[in-house]
C-alpha positions in Angstrom: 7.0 -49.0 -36.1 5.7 -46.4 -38.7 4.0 -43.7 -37.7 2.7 -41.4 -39.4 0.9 -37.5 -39.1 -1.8 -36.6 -40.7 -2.0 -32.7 -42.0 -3.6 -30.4 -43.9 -2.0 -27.9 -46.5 -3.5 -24.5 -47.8 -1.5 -22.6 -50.2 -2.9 -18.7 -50.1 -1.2 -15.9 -53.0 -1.8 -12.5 -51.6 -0.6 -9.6 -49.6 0.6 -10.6 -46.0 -0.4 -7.4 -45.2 -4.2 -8.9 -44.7 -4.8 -11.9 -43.4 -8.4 -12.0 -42.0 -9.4 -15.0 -44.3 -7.0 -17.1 -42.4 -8.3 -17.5 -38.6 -6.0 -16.3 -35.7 -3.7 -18.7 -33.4 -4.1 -21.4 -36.7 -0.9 -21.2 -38.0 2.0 -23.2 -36.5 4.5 -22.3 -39.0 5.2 -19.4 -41.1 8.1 -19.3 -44.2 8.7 -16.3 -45.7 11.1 -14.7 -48.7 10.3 -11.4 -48.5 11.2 -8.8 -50.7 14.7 -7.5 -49.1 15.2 -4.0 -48.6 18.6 -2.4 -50.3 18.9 -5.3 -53.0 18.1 -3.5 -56.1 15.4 -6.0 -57.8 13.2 -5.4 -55.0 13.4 -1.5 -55.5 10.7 -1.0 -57.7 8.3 -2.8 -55.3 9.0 -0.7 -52.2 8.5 2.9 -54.4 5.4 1.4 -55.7 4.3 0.6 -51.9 5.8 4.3 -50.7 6.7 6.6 -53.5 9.1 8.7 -50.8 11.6 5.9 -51.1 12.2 6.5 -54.7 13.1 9.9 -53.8 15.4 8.2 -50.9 17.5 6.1 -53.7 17.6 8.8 -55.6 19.2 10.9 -53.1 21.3 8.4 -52.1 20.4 8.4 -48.7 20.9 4.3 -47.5 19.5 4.6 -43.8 16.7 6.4 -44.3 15.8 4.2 -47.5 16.6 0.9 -45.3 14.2 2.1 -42.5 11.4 3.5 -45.0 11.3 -0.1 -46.5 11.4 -1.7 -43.3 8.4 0.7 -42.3 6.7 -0.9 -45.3 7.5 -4.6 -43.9 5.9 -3.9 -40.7 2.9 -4.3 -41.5 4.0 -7.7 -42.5 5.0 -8.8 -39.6 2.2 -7.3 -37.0 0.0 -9.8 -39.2 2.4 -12.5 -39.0 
């Protein structure tokens, strides 16, 4: 027997920040790659967001870096 689902695809590009085009409890499934705090090609992204970090690198100060980008993420995920 083949059976088969029926389903509907939407593709949005934007901050995950701000979601209100999208209408609560609609999503089954979220995939994310976000950008990973501490891997260096993803620096330049988090000081944009929150200046203080590049001060953070700068100093060399890992933890409170890690956390300030996570504090960044947040956000993110609350939406989610």
């Amino acid at each position: 027997m083949d059976r088969q689902m029926e389903t509907n695809h939407r593709l949005y590009v934007s901050d995950a920040r701000d979601l209100s085009r999208i209408q609560n409890q609609s999503v089954d499934l979220v995939v994310t790659s976000p950008p990973y705090p501490m891997i260096e090609m993803w620096d330049e992204l988090f000081v944009r967001l929150e200046p203080r970090i590049g001060s953070l690198l700068e100093e060399n100060r890992g933890p409170a870096c890690f956390q300030a980008m996570h504090e960044q993420l947040d956000p993110v995920w609350r939406e989610l």
